[in-house]
N, CA and C atoms as a LAMMPS dump frame, in Angstrom:
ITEM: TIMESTEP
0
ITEM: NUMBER OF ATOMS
582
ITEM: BOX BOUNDS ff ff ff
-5.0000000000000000e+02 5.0000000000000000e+02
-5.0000000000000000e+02 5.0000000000000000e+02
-5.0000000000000000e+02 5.0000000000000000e+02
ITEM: ATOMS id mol type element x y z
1 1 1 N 0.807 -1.189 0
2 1 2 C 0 0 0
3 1 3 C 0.841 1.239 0
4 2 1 N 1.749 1.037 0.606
5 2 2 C 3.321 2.244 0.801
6 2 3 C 3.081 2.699 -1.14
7 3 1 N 3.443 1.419 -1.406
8 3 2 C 4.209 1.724 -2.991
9 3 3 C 2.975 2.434 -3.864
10 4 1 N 1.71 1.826 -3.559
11 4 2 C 0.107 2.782 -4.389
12 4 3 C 0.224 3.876 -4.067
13 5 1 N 0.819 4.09 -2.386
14 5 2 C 0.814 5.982 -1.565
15 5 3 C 1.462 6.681 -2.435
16 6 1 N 2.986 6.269 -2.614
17 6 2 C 4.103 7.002 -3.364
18 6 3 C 3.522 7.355 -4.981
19 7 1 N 3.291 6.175 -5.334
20 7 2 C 2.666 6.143 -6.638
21 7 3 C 2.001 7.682 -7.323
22 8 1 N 0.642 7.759 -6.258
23 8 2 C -0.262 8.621 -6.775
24 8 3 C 0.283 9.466 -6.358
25 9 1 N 1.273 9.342 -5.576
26 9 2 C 1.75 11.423 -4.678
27 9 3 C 2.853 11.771 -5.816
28 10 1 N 3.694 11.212 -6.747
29 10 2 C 4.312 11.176 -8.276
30 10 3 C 3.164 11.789 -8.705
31 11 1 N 2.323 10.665 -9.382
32 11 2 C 1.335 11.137 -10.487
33 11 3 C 0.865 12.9 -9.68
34 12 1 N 0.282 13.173 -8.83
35 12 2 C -0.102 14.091 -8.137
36 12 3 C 1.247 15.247 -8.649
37 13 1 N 1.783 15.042 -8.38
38 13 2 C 2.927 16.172 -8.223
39 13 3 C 3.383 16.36 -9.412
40 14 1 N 3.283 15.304 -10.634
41 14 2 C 3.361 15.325 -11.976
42 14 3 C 2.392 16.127 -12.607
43 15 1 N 1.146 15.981 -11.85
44 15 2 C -0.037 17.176 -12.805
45 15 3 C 0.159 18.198 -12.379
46 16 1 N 0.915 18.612 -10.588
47 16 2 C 0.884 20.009 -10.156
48 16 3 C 2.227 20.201 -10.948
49 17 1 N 3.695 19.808 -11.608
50 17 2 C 4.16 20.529 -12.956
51 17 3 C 3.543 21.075 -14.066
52 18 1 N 2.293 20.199 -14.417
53 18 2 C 1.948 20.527 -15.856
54 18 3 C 1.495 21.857 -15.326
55 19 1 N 1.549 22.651 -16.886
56 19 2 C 1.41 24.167 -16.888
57 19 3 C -0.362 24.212 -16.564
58 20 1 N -0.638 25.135 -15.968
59 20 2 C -1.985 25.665 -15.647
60 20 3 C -3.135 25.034 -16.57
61 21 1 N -2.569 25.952 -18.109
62 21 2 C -4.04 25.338 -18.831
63 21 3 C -3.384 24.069 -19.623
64 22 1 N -2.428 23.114 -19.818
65 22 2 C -2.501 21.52 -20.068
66 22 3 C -3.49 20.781 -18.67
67 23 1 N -3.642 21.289 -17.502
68 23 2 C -4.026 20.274 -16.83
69 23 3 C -5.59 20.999 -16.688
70 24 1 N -6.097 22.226 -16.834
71 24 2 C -7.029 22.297 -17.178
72 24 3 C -7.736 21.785 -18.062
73 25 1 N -6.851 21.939 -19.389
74 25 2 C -7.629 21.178 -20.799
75 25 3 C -7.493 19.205 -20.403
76 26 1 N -6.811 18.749 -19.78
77 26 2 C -6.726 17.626 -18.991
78 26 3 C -7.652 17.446 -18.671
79 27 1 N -8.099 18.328 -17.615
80 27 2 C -9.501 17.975 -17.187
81 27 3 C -10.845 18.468 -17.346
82 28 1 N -10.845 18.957 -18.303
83 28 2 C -12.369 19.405 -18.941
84 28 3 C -12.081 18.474 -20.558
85 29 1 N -10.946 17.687 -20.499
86 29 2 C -11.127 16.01 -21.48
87 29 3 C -11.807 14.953 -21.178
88 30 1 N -11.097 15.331 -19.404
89 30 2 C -11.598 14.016 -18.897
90 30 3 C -12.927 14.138 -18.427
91 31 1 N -13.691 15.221 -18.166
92 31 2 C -14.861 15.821 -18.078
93 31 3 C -15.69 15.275 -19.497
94 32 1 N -15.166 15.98 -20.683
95 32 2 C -15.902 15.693 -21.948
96 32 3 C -16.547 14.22 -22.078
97 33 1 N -15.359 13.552 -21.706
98 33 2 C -15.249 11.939 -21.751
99 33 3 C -16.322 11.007 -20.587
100 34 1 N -16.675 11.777 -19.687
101 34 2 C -17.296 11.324 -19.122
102 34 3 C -18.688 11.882 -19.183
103 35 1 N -19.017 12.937 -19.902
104 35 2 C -20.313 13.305 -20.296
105 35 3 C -20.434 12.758 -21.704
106 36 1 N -19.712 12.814 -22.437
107 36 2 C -20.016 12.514 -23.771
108 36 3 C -21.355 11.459 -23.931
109 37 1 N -21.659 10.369 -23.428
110 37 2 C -22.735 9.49 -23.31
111 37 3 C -23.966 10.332 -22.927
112 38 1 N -23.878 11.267 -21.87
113 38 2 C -24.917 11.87 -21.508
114 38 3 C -25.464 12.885 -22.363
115 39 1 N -24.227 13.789 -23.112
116 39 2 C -24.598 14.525 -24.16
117 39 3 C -25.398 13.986 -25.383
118 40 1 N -24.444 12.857 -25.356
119 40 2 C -25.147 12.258 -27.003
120 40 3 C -26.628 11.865 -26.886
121 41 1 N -27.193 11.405 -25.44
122 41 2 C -28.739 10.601 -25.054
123 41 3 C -29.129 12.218 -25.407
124 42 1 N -29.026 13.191 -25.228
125 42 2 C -29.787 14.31 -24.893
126 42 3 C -30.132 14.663 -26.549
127 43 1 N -29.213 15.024 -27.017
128 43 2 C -29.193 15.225 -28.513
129 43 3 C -30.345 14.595 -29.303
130 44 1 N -29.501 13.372 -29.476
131 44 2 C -30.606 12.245 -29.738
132 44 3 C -32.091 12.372 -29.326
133 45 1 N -32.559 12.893 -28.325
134 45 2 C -34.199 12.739 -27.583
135 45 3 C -34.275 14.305 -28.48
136 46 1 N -33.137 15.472 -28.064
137 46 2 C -33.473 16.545 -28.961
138 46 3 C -33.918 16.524 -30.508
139 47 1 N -33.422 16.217 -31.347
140 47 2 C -33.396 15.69 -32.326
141 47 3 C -34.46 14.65 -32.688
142 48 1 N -34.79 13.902 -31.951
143 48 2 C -36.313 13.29 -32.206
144 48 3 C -37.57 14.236 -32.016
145 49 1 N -37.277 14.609 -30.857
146 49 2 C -38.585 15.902 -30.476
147 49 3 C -38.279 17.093 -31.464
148 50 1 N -37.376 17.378 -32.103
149 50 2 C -37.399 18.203 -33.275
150 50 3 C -38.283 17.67 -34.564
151 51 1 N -37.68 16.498 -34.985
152 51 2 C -38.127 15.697 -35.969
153 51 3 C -39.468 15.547 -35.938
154 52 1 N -39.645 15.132 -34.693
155 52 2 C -41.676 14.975 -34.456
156 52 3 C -42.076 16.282 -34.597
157 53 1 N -41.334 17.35 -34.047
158 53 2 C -42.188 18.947 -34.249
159 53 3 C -42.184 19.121 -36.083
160 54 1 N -41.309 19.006 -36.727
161 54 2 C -41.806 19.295 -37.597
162 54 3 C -42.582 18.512 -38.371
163 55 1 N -42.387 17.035 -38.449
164 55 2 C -43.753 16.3 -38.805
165 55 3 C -44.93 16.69 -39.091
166 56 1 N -44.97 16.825 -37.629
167 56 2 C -46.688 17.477 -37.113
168 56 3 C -47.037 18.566 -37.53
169 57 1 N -45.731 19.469 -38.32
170 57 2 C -46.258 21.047 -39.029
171 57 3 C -46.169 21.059 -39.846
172 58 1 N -45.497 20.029 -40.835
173 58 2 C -45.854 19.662 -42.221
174 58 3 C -46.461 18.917 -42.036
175 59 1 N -47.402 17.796 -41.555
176 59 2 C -48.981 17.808 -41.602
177 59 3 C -49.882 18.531 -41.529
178 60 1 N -49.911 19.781 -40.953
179 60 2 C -50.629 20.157 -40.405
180 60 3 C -50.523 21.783 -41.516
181 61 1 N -49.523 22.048 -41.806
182 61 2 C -49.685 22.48 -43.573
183 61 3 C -50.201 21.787 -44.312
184 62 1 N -50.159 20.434 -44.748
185 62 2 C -50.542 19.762 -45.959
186 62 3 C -52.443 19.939 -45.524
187 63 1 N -52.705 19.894 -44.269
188 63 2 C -54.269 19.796 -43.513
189 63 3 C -54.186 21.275 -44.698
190 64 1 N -53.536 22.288 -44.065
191 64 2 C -54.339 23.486 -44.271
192 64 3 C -54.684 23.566 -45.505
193 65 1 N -53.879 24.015 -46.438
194 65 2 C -53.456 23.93 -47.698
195 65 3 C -54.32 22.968 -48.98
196 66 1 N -54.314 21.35 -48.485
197 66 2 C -55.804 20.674 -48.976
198 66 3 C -57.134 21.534 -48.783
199 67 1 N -57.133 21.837 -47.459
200 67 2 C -58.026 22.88 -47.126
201 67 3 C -58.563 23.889 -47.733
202 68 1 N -57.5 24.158 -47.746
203 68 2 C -57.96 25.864 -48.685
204 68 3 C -58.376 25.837 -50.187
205 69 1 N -57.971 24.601 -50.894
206 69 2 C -57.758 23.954 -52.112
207 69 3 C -59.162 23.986 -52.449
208 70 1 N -59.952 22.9 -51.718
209 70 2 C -60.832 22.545 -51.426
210 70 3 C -61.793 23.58 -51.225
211 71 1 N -61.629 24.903 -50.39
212 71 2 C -62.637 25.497 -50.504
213 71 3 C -62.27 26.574 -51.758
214 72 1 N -61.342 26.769 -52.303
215 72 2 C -61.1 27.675 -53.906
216 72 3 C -62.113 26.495 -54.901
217 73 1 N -62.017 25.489 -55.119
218 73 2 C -62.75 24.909 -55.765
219 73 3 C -64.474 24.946 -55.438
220 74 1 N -64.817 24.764 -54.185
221 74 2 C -66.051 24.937 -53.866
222 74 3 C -66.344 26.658 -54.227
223 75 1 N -65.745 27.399 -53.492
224 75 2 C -66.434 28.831 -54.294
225 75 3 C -66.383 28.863 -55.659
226 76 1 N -65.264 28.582 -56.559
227 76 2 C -65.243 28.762 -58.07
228 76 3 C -66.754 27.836 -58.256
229 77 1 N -67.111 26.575 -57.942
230 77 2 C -68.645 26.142 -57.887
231 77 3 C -69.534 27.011 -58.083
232 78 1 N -69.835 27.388 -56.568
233 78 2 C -70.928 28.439 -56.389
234 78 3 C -70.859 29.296 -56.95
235 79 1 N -69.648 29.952 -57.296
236 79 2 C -69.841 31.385 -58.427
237 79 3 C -70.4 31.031 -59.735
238 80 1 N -69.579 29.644 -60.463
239 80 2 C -70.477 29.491 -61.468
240 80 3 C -71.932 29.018 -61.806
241 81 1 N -72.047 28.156 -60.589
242 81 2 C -74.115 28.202 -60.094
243 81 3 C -74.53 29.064 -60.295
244 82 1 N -74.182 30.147 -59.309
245 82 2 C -74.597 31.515 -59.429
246 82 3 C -74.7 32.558 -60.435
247 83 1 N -73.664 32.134 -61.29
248 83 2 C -73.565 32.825 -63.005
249 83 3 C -74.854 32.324 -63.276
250 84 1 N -74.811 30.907 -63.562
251 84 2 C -75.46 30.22 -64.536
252 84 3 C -77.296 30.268 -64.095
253 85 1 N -77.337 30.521 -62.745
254 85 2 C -78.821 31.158 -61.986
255 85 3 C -79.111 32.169 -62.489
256 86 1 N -78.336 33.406 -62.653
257 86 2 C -78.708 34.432 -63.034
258 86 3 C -78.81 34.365 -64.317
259 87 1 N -78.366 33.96 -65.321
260 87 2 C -78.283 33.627 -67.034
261 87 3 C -79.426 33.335 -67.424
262 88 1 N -79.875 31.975 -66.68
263 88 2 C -80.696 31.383 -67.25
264 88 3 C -81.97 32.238 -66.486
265 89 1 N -82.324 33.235 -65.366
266 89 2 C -83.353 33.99 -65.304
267 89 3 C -83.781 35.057 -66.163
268 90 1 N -82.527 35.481 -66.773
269 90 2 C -82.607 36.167 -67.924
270 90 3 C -82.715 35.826 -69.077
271 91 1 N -82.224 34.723 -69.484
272 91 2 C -82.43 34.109 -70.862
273 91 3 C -83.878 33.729 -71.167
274 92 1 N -84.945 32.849 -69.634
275 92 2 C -86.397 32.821 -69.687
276 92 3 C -87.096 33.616 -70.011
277 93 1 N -86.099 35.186 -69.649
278 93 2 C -87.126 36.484 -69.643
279 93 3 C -87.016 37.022 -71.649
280 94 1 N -86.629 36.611 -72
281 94 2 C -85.627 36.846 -73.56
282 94 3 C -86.688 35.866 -74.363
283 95 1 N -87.367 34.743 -73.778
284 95 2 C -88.232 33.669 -74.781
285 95 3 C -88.94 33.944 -75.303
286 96 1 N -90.102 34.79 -74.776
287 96 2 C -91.209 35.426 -75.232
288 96 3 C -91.097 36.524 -76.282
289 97 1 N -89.795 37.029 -76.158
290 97 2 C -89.668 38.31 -77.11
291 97 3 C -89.3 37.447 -77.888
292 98 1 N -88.286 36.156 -78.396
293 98 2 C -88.151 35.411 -79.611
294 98 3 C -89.604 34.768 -80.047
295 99 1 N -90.248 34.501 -79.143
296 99 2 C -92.327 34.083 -79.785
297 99 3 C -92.878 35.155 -80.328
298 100 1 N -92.045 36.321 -80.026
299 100 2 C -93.071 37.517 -80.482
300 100 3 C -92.486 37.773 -81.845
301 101 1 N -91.032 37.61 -81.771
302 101 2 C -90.645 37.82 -83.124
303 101 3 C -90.773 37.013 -84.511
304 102 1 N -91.063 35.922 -84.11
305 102 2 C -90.968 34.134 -84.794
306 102 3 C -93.093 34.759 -85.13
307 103 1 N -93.908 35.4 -84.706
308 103 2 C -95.522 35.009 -84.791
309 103 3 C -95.41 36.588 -85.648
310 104 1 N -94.403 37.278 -85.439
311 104 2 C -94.278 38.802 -86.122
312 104 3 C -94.306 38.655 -87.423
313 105 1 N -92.396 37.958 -88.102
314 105 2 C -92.874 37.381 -88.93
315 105 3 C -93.59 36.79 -90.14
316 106 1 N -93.6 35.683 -89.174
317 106 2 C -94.779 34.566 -89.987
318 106 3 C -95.663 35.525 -90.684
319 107 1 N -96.251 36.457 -90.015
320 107 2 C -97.352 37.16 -90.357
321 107 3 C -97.074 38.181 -90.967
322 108 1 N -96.136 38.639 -90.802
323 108 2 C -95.699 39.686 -92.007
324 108 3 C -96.482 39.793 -93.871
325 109 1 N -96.735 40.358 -93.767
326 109 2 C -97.492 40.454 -95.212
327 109 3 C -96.218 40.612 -96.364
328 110 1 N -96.789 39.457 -97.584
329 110 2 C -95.805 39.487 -98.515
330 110 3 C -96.238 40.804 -99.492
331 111 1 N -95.532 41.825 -99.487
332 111 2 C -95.885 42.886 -100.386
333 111 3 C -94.811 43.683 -100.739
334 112 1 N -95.211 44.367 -102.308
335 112 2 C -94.134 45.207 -102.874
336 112 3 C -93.464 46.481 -102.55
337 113 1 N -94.624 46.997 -101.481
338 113 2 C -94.323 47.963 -101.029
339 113 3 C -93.186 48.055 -100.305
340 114 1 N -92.056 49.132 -100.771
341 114 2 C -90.689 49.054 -100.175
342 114 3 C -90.89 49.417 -98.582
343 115 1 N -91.714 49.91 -98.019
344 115 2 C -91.743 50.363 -96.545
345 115 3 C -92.063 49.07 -96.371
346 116 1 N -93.106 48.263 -96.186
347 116 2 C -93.608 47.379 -95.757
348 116 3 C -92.548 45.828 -96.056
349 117 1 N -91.99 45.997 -97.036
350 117 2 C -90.996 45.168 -97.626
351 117 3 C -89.424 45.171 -96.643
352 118 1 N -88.78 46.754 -95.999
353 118 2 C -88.088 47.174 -95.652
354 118 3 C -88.067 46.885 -94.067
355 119 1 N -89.716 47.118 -93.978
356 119 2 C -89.521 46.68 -91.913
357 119 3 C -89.727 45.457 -92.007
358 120 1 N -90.114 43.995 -92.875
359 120 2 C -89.958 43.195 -92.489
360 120 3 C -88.582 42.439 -92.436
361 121 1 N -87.887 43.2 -93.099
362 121 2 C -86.395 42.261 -93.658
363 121 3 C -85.892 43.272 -92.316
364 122 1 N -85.899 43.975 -91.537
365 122 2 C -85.406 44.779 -90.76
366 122 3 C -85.686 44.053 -89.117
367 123 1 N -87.11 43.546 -89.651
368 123 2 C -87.621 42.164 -88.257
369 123 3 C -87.156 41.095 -88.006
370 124 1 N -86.804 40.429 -89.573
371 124 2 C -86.45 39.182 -89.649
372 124 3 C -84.368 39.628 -89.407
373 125 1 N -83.974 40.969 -89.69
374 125 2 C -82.249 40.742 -89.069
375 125 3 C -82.557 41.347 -87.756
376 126 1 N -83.056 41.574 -87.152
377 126 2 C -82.893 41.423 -85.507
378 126 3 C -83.389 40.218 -84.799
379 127 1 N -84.075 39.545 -85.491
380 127 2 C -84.408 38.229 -84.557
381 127 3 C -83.241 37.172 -84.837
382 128 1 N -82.641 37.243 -86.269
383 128 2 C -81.33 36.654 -86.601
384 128 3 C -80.314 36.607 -85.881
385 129 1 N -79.969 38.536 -85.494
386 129 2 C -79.155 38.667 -84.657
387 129 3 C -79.38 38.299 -83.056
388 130 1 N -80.425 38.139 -82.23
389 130 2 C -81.146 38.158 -81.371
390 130 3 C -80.859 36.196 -81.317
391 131 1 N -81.314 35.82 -82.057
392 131 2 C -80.567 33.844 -81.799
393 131 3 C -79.267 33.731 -82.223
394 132 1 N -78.699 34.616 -82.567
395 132 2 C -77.025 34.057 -82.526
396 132 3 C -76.495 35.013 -81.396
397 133 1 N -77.492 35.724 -80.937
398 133 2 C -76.514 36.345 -79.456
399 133 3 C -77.236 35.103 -78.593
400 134 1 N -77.866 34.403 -78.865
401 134 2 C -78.201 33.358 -77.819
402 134 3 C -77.911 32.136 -77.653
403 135 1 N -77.49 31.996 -79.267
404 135 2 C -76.804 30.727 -79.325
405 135 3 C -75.096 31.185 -78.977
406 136 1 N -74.879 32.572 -78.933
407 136 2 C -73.244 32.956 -78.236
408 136 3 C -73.638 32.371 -76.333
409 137 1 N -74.556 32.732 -76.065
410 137 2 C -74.927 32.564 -74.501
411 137 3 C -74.885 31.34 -74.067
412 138 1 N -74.949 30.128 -74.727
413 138 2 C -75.272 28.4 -74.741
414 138 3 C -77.13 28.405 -75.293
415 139 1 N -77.597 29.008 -75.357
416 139 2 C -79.321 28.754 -75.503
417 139 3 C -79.159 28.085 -76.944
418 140 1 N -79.98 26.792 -77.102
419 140 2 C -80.246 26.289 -78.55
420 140 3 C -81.278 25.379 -78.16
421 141 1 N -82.313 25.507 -79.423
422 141 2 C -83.48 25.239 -79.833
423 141 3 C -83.877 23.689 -79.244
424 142 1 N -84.781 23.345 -78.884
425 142 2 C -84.915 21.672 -78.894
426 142 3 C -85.032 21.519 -80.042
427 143 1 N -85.138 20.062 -80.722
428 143 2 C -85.406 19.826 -81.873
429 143 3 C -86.569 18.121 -81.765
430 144 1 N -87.887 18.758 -82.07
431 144 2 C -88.857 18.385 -81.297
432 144 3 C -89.624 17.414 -82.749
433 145 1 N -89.78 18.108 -83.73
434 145 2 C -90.92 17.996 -84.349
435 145 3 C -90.589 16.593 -85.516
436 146 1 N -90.856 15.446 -85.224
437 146 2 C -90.74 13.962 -85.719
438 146 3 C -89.683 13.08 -84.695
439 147 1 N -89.528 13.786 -83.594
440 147 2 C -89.115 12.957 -82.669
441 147 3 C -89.623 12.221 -81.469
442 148 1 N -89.07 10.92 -81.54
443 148 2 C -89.753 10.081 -80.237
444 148 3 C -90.147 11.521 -78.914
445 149 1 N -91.289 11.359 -78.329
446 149 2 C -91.569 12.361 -77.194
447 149 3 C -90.978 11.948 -76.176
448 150 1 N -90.118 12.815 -75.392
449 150 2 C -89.096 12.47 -74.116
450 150 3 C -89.672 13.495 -72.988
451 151 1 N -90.563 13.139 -72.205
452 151 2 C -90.965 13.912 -71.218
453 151 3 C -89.5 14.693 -70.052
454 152 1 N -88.388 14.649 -70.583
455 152 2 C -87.406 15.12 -69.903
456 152 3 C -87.336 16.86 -70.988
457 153 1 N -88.018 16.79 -72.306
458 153 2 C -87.442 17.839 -73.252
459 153 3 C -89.216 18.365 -73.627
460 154 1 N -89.76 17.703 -73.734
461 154 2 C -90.98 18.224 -74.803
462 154 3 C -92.256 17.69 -73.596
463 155 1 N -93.36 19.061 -73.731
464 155 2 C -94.913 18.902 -72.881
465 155 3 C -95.507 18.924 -73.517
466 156 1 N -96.458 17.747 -73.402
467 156 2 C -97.575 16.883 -74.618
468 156 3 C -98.679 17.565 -74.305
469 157 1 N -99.247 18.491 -74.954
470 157 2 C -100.806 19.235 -75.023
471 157 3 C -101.932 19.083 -75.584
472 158 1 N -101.371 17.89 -76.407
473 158 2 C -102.558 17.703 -77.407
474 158 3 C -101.881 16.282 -77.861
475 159 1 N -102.908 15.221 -78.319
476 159 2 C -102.997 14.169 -79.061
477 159 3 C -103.556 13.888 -80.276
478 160 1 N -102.804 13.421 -81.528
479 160 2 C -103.437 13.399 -82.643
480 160 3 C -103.397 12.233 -82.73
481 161 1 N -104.601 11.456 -83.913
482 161 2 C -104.365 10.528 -84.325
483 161 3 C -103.328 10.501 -85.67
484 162 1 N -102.304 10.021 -85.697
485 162 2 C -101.496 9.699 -86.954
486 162 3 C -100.773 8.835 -87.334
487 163 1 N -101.419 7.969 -88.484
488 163 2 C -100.552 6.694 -88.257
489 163 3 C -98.937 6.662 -89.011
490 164 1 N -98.777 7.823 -89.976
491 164 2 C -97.924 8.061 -91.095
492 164 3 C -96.658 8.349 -88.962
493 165 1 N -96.837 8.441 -88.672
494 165 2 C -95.662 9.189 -87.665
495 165 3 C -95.341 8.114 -86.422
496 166 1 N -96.203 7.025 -85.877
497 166 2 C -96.344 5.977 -85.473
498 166 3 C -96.623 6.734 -83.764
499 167 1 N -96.352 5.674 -82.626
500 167 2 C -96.983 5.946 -82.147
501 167 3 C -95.832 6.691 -80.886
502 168 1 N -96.332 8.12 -80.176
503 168 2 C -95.261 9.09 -78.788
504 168 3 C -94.064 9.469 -79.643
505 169 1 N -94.827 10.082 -81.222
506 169 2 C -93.758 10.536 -82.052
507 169 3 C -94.308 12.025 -82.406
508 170 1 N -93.449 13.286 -81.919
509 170 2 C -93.831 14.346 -81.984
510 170 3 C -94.472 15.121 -83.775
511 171 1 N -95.858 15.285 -83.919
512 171 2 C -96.318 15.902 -84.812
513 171 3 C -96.185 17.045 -85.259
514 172 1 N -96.104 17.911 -83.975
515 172 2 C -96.591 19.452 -84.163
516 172 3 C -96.204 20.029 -83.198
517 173 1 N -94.776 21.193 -83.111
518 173 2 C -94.359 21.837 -81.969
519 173 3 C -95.155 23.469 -81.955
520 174 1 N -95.917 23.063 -80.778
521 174 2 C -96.723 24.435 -80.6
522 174 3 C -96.064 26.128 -80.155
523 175 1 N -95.05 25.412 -79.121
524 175 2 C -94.015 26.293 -78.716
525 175 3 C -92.773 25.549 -78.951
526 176 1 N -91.306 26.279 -79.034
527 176 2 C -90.667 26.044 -79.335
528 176 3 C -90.055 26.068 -77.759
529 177 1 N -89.168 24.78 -77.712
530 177 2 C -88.581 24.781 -76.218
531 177 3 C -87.002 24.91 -76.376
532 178 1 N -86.442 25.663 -75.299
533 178 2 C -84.819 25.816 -75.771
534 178 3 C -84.352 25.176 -74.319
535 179 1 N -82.484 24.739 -74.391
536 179 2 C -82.235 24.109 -74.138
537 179 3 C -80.396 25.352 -73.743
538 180 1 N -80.208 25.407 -72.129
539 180 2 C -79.161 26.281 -71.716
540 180 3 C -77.93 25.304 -71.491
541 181 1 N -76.964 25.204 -71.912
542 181 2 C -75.985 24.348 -71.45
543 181 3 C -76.308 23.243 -71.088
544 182 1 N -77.275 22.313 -71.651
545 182 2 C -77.599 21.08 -71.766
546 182 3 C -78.59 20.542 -70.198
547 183 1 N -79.621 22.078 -69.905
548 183 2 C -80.498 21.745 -69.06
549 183 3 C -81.284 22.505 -69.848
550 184 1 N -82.96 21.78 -69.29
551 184 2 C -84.183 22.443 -70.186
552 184 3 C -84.4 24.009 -69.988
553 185 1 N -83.698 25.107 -70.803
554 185 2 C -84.818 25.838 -70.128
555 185 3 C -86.232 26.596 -70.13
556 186 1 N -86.802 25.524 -71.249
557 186 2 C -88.155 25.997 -71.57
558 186 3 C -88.485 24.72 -72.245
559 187 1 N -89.448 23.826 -71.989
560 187 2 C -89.968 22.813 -72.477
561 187 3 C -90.536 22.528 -73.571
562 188 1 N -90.696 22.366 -74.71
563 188 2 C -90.971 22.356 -76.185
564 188 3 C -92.666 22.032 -75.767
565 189 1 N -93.418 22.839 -76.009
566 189 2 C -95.108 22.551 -76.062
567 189 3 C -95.612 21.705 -77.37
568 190 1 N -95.707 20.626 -77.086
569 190 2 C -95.797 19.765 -78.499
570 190 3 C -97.289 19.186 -78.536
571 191 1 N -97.668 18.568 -79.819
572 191 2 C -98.559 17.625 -80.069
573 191 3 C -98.213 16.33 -80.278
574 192 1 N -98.566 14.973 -80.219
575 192 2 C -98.047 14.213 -79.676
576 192 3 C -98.748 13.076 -80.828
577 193 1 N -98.155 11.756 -81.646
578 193 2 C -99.424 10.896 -82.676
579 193 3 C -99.669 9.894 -81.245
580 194 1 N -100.756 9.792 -81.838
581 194 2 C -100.949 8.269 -81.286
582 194 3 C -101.028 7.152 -81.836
C-alpha cells in the first residue's frame, strides 16, 4: 500500500508541474469523456422531439393547404351556379320576345311595297341577330318535331291521331322549347301521334 501511496503522490505532483491550462484542458477532457454518453442521449431525444415537431407542421400544412384547395374549388362552384342562376333567369325572360318575333314574322305580309318590304327584312335581321346572341350565350333550340316524345325535353298538349308518324312521335311543336348548357330551359309545347 506504501508503494500505491508514493505512486499517486508522483502522479499528483506530476499534474501540479503541468502548466496551468494543459491540466485544465486535462480535465475538462476528462470531463468531456465522461459526459459525452450523456450529451449524445440528450441530442438524440433533442433531435427526435425536433423531428416529431416538424412532422406534425408539415402535416398540419398539408391539412391546411388541402383545405384551402378545397374550398377555392367549392367557391369557383358556387360562383359558377350563381352565373349560370342568373343567365338562365334572364335568358327565360328573352323567350317570349323570340315568340313575339318568330308570330311577327310569320305574319308579315308578302308585299311590294318598299316600306312594308323594308320593316320586315329589318324584323327578320334582328331576330337573326337576337338567336345568334343566344346561341353565343349556350341557348339552342330543342329539336322536337318527328321525334320520339321524351318527357325530360318536350310537354304533350294535345294528341293526334297519326298513323304516317307511329306511335309518342312528336307531330306538331306548338311552342318552341330551348335548351341552356344542356339543361331544359323551356320545355318544347308539343302535339303528340298516337
Amino acid at each position: 500500500m506504501a508503494k500505491n501511496k508514493h505512486k499517486h503522490e508522483r502522479e499528483d505532483r506530476a499534474e501540479q508541474t503541468l502548466h496551468p491550462e494543459e491540466a485544465a484542458a486535462k480535465a475538462a477532457a476528462e470531463e468531456d469523456e465522461a459526459s459525452e454518453p450523456v450529451k449524445q442521449e440528450a441530442e438524440e431525444t433533442a433531435d427526435k422531439a425536433a423531428g416529431a415537431e416538424i412532422e406534425a407542421l408539415t402535416d398540419r400544412l398539408k391539412r391546411t393547404l388541402a383545405e384551402f384547395e378545397n374550398f377555392r374549388k367549392r367557391s369557383e362552384r358556387e360562383k359558377a351556379q350563381m352565373f349560370d342562376l342568373g343567365a338562365k333567369s334572364v335568358l327565360e325572360k328573352l323567350l317570349p320576345v323570340i315568340d313575339n318575333f318568330e308570330r311577327s314574322i310569320a305574319q308579315a305580309p308578302e308585299s311590294e311595297d318598299p316600306g312594308i318590304k323594308s320593316y320586315a327584312e329589318g324584323m327578320e335581321m334582328i331576330y337573326r341577330q337576337l338567336l345568334k346572341n343566344m346561341k353565343e350565350a349556350g341557348v339552342e333550340p330543342i329539336d322536337a318535331i318527328g321525334k320520339p316524345f321524351d318527357p325530360n325535353y318536350h310537354n304533350a298538349v294535345m294528341h293526334e291521331e297519326n298513323e304516317e308518324l307511329g306511335e309518342n312521335v312528336v307531330a306538331e311543336e306548338l311552342q318552341k322549347g330551348y335548351l341552356y348548357k344542356d339543361s331544359v330551359l323551356r320545355h318544347s309545347m308539343v302535339k303528340v301521334a298516337n
